[in-house]
N, C-alpha and C positions, 0 to 999 in steps of 0.2 A: 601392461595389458591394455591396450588400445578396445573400445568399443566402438562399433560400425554404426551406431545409430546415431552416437555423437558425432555433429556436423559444426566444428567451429568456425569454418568458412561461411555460416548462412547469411547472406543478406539483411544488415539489420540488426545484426547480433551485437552491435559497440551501442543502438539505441534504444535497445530492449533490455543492457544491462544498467545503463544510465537509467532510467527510467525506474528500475526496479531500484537499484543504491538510493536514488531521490527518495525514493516513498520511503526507504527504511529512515533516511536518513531526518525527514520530516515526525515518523514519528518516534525515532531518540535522538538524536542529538540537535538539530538545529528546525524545529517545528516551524512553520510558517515560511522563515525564508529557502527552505529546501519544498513548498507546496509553490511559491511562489518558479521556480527553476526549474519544477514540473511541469507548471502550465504553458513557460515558455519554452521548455522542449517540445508539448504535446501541440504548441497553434506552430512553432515551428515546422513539424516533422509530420505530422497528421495526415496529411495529403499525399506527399511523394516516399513516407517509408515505406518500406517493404513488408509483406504482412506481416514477420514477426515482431516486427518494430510498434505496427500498428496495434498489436495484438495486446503487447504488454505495455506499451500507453496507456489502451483504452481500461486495460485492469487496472495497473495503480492509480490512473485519474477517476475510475468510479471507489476502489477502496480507501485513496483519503479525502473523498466526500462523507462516505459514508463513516472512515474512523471521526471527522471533523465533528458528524452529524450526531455517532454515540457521544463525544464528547459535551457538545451544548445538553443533550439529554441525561448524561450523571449530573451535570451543575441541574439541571431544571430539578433534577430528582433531591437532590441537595437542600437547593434554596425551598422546595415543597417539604422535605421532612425536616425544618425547621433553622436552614440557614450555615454556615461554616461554622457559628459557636456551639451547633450541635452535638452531641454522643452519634448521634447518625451519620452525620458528615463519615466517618473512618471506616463505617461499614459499606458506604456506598461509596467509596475511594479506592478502599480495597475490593470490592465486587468485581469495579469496574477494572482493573488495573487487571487482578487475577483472570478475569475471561474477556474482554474485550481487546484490553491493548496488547496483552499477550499473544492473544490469537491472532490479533492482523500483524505480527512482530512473526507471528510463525509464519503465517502464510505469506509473508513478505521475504522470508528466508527460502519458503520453497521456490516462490515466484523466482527470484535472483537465479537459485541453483539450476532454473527449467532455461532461464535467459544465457546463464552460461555456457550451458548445454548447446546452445540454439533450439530450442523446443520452445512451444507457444504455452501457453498457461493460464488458467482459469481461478479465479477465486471461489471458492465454495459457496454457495449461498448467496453471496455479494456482490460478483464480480457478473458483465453484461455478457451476454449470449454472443458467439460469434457473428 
């Protein structure tokens, strides 16, 4: 059952799924050196891809600013409610774990699925305006 709206021919569509696998892959399996393989896809590719390329660049390079950004913010939240020896540390691990890393892990699932598609795709709340 073929769908017409699916366009796996789009322009862009091998850097817009790269793009999306990096950001998953930065925040489970290899953090840091998969943010690092993002940014040198995104000064790569920024300029001459095609818009869907550019589209899903410009979202996963603002959502793992922003996953990096909640992340320094559980530690700050951490070392304020009394440090990693705390009873608090587990509640603000798991908070964060339960809605934050989850949810950019979800949205990072849909983003890939809209990239596979060839569709453009937006992060909810986080992600920058076209």
């Amino acid at each position: 059952m073929d769908d017409p709206s699916l366009d796996f021919n789009t322009p862009g569509r091998e850097i817009a799924v790269a793009a999306e696998a990096l950001y998953l892959a930065n925040l489970m399996i290899v953090p840091g050196i998969a943010f690092v393989a993002l940014l040198v896809l995104w000064f790569r590719e920024r300029e001459r891809a095609p818009d869907l390329a550019r589209n899903h660049l410009r979202q996963t390079l603002a959502a793992s600013l922003w996953a990096g950004a909640l992340l320094v913010i559980a530690n700050a939240a951490i070392i304020l409610a009394g440090g990693y020896d705390s009873p608090h540390t587990w509640i603000i691990v798991i908070l964060y774990f339960t809605t934050c890393h989850s949810t950019l892990i979800f949205c990072g699932a849909i983003g890939l699925a809209k990239a596979l598609a060839g569709k453009p795709f937006r992060f909810p709340l986080i992600g920058p305006t076209a």
